[in-house]
N, C-alpha and C positions, 0 to 999 in steps of 0.2 A: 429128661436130663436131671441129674441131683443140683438141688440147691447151691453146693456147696463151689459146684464145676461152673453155675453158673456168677457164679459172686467171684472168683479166682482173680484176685488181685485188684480187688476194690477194698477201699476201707469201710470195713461192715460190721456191726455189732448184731449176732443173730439171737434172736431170744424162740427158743422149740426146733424141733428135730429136724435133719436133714431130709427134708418129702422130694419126693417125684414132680418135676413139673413139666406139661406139658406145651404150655403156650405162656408167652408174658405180654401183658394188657397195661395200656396208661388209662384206657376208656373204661371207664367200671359197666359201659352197658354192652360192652363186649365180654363180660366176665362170663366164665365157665366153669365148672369141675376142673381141677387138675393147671387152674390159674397162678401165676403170679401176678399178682395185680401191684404197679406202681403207681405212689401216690403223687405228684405233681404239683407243685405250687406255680399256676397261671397266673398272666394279668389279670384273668379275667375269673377265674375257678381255679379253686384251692383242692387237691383231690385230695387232701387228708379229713374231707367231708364227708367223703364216698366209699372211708373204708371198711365200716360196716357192712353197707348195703354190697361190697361187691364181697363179702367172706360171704355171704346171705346164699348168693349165685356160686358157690362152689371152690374160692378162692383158697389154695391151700398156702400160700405164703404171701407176705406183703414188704413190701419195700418203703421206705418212707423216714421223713424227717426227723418226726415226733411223734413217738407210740399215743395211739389212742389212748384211753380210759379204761375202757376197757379191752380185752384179748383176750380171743376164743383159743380154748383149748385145742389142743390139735392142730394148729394154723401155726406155723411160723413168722416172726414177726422180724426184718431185718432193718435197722437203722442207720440210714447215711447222710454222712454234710450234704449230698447235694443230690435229690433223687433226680432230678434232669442228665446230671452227669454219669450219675451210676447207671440211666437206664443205657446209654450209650454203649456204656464197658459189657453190659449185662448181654445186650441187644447181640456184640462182636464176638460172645463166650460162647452163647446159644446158638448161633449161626456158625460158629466154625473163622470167623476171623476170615470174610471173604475177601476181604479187601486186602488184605497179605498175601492173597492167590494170585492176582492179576498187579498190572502197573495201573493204580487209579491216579488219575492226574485232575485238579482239579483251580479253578482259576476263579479269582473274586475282583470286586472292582464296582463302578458304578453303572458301566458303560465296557459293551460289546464282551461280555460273557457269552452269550446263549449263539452270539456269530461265531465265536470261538472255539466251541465244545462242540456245538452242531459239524463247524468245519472239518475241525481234525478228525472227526468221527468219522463223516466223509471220505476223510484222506486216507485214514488208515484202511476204511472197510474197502478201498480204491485199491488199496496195496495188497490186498488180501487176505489180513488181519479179521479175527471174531473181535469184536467191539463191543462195549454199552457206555449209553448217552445216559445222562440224567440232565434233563434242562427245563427250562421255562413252556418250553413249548411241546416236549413231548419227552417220555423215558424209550428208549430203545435198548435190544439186544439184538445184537446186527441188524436187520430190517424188520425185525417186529416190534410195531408199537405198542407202549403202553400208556394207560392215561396219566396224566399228571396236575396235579391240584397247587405244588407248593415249587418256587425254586428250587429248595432244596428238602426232600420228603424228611419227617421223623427219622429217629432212630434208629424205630424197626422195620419200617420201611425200608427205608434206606441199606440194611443191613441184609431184610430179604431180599428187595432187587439184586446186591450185589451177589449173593448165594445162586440167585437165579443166571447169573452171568457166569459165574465160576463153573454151574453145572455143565454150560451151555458153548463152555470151552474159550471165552471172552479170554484174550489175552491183555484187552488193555478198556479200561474205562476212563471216560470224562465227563467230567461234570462239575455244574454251577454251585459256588456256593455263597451263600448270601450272607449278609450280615447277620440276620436274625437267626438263621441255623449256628454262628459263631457263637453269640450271645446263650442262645436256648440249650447249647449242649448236642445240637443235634448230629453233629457231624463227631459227636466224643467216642471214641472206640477206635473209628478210623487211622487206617495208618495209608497216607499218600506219598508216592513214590515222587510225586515231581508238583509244584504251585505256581501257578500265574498271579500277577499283580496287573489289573488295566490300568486302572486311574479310578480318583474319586471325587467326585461333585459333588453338588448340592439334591438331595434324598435322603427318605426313610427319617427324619426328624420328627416327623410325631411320632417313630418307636424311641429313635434315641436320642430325643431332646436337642443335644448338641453336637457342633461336626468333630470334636475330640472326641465323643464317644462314638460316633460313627468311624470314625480311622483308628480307635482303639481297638474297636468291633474286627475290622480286617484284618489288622496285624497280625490278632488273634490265632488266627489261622495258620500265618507265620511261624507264628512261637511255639505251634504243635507240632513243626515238620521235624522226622528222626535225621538223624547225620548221615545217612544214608541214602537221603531224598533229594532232588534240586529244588532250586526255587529260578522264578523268571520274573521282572522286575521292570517296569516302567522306569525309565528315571528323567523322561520329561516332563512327570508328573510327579511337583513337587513333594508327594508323600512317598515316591516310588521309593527311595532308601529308607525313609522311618520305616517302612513294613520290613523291611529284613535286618533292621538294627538286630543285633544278640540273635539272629537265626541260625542256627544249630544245621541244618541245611548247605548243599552248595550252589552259592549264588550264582546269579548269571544276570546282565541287564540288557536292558534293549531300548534305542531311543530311534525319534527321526532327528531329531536338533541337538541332541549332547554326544558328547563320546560313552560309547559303552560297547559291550561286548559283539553284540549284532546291533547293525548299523542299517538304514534303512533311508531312502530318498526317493521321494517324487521325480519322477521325469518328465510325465505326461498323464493329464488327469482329463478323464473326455467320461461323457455319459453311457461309450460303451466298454470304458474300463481303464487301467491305469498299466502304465510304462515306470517299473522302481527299479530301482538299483538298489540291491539288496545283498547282504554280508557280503560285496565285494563283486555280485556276479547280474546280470540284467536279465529281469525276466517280466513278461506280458500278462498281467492278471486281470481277470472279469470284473472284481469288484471295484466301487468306484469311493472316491473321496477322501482321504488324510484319517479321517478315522480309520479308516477302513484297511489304509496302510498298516497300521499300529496295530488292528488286528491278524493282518497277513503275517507280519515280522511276530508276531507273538506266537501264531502256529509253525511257523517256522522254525523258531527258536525252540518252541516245544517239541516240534519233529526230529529235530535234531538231537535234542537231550534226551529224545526218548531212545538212541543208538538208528536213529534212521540217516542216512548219508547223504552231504548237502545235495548232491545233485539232480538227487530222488526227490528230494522234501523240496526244489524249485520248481521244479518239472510237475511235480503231484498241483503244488500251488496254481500254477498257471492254470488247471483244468479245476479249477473251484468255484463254483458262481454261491450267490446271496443267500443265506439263510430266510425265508416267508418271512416276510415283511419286513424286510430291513433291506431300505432302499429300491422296493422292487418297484419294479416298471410295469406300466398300464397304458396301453394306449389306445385312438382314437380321434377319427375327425382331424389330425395332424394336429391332437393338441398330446404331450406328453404327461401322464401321469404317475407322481410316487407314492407309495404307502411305503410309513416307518414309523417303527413302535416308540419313537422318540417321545419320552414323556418326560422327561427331566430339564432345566434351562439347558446344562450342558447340550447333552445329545439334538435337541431341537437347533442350537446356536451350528454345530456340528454340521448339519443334513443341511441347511438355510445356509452355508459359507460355504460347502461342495456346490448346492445346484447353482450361487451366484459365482463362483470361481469360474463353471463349465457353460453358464448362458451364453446367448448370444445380448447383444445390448437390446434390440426391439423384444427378446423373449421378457416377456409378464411372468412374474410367481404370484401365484393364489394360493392361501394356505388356511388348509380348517384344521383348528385343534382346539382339545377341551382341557379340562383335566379332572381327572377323578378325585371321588367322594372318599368320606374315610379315609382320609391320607393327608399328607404334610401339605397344609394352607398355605403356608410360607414362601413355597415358589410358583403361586398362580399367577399374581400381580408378574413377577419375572419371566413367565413363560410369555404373557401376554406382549408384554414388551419386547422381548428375543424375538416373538413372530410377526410383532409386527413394521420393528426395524428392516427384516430382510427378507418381508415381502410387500409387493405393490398394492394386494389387496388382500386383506387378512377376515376369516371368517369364524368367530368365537362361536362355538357347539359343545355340546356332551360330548363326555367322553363313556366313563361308565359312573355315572352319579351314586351308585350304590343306595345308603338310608339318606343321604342328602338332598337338600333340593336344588335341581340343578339350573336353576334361576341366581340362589342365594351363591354359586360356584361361580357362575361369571359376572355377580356383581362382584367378586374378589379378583377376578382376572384382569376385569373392566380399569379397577383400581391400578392398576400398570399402566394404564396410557394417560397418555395428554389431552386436553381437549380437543388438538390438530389430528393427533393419532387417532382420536376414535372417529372423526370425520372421514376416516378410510375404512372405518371397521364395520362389518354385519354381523348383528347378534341374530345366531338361530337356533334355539333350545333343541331343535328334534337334528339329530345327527345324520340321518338319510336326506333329508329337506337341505341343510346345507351344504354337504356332498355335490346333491344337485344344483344349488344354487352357483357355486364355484365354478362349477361345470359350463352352469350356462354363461358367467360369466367373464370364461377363458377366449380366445380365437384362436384360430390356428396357428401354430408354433408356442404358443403358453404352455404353460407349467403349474399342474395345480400339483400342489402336495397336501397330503390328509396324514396328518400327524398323528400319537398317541397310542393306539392301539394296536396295532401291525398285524401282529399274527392272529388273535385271537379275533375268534367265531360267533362271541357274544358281545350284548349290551345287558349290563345290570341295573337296574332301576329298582327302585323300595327292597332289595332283595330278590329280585326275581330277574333270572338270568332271559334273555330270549336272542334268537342267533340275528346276529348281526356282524358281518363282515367285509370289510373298508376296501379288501379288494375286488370283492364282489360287487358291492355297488356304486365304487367308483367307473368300473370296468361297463356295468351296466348304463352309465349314465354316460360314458365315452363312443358308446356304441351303439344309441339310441336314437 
């Protein structure tokens, strides 16, 4: 593709000839012959360091902030305010703008995305619809998986998954997007036909410092959608109107306790699923708990805006069970077991007020959770506290430590409790060890739950991933 087609409607300053290019690179150790190579300004790495050595590799145009010093002859040199943002535009021109092919609908928030996306994905591939997922937990195109590393991939990822969807006759995709994809540019090019808002908590503050810029980060999202596109809106959560202030979009909200557009009510909440009253009509769903309402009314309201008919999108609901690891059941020995990716105060406060709403009074909670390394210190003390208010016996473990040490992580957790509090608490650094430990110290008819990690397959420790998975050896220790 020419240079020229691929810059079409970015603001660019090109210094050398219109060349051929075959592939566009942000990784200079990806560079090739026939490269565009984008320079990147990271937190961590500056790629206007790299633009040398990737013209060296064959690089026939560059993209970037501030021209090097020097400029090879022959190389095209293109200059933009914002090479994050350009690569996005760049990313939508060279792929053919896949995301105008299909309805991508896409849904941000702190809490029950990846329920959400996985869900409707679900629903619609139930309906008969070609679909693709992009989520935390895995990329699909209708039922074939793909791997996935980031909530929400790069650019060019991002751009060629969706190409891969379009080829592949997808009529509608969903998918996560995260705050740091808003901030990074990464979702820039994109055009979404329809946006979810869940709700925002407390998270991601060691990227964005403070929780203004974390709900600036969402709205974000917001202020991109065309007049052509819906938007879908919490509005029991206090920020659910700030995200669609000045939204160009048509709106739509969804609450269980305020008035809004779809309306949503508990009737019956049991551990083998929930009785709601829902935009007016009653229907029996698998998943359990008030979160989880607010998730169903949100796919609903998205089923609906997407032109599917209420009758269909109730009926479809009712046959929807749990996303892996969110909220799933494990059991054994007549003791019940849950695993949820809950790692935020929120969602942990969340999971610990469904199983105490639906216990019996002699049923015990036992709960292991950790929290991971590299990431916002600020809510460990708070998580510690959330679990160990609303459970009987609370057990502090790893989660995935990362470079941390995960000794120095729960003496920050430990920092939450009281001196009475910790007199209920077991500290057990090895996450499999405490698993079991909870295990042995449930009876029959208890409840242990294993918080934090949910779906995934590993434990990371100094950098180095090795599998470990919470349904697996809880399940193993239930049945043993």
């Amino acid at each position: 593709m020419k240079l020229k087609d691929i810059l079409k409607g970015i603001d660019a300053k090109v210094q050398g000839s219109d060349v051929e290019v075959d592939n566009i690179q942000f990784d200079s150790r990806c560079v090739g012959a026939g490269t565009l190579f984008v320079a990147q300004r990271g937190t961590k790495v500056d790629g206007h360091a790299y633009i040398g050595g990737a013209v060296e590799k064959g690089a026939v145009a560059v993209v970037c902030e501030e021209l090097p010093a020097e400029c090879k002859a022959g190389v095209a040199y293109v200059v933009v305010p914002d090479s994050s943002e350009a690569l996005g535009a760049m990313a939508a021109n060279f792929y053919g703008h896949p995301s105008q092919q299909l309805k991508l609908v896409g849904i941000t928030g702190t809490n029950g995305k990846t329920t959400t996306v996985t869900l409707l994905h679900r629903m619609f591939r139930n309906m008969g619809y070609h679909v693709g997922l992009i989520s935390t937990i895995v990329n699909k195109i209708d039922e074939e998986e793909l791997a996935t590393s980031h909530t929400t991939p790069d650019a060019l990822e991002l751009n060629q998954l969706l190409r891969r969807m379009v080829d592949a006759g997808c009529q509608y995709a969903f998918m996560e997007v995260s705050s740091h994809s808003v901030v990074q540019h990464r979702i820039a090019g994109l055009v979404f036909a329809g946006a979810i808002f869940s709700n925002i908590t407390h998270d991601h503050l060691d990227f964005h410092k403070t929780m203004a810029n974390y709900i600036a980060a969402k709205k974000g999202f917001f202020d991109m959608l065309p007049r052509d596109a819906w938007a879908l809106t919490n509005v029991d959560d206090k920020n659910g109107r700030v995200m669609v202030q000045n939204c160009k979009a048509d709106v739509h909200t969804y609450a269980l306790q305020r008035d809004a557009d779809i309306r949503c009510r508990v009737l019956e909440d049991t551990f083998e699923g929930m009785h709601l009253e829902l935009d007016g009509s009653e229907v029996w769903c698998r998943l359990v708990g008030r979160f989880n309402a607010y998730n169903l009314t949100a796919i609903y309201g998205a089923a609906v805006l997407c032109g599917v008919e209420r009758a269909v999108a109730l009926r479809q609901l009712s046959m929807l069970e749990a996303a892996p690891g969110r909220f799933q059941y494990v059991s054994g020995r007549g003791i019940t077991g849950i695993v949820d990716y809950a790692h935020t105060p929120d969602a942990l406060q969340n999971v610990l007020s469904t199983i105490d709403s639906i216990r019996r009074k002699n049923q015990l909670v036992i709960t292991v959770v950790g929290c991971g390394g590299d990431r916002d210190r600020t809510k460990r003390p708070e998580m510690a506290r959330i679990a160990c208010e609303g459970s009987d016996k609370l057990v502090l473990t790893s989660d995935n430590p990362r470079t941390e040490q995960p000794e120095a992580i729960l003496d920050e957790m430990e920092a939450g409790l009281s001196a009475q509090q910790l007199s209920h608490t077991v500290r057990i650094t090895d996450r499999r060890q405490a698993i079991r430990t909870a295990c042995m110290m449930a009876k029959e008819g208890d409840i242990v739950l294993v918080a934090g990690k949910g779906h995934e397959k590993y434990q990371e420790v100094n950098g180095v991933r090795s599998h470990f998975d919470d349904v697996e050896e809880l399940q193993n220790q239930l049945n043993s």
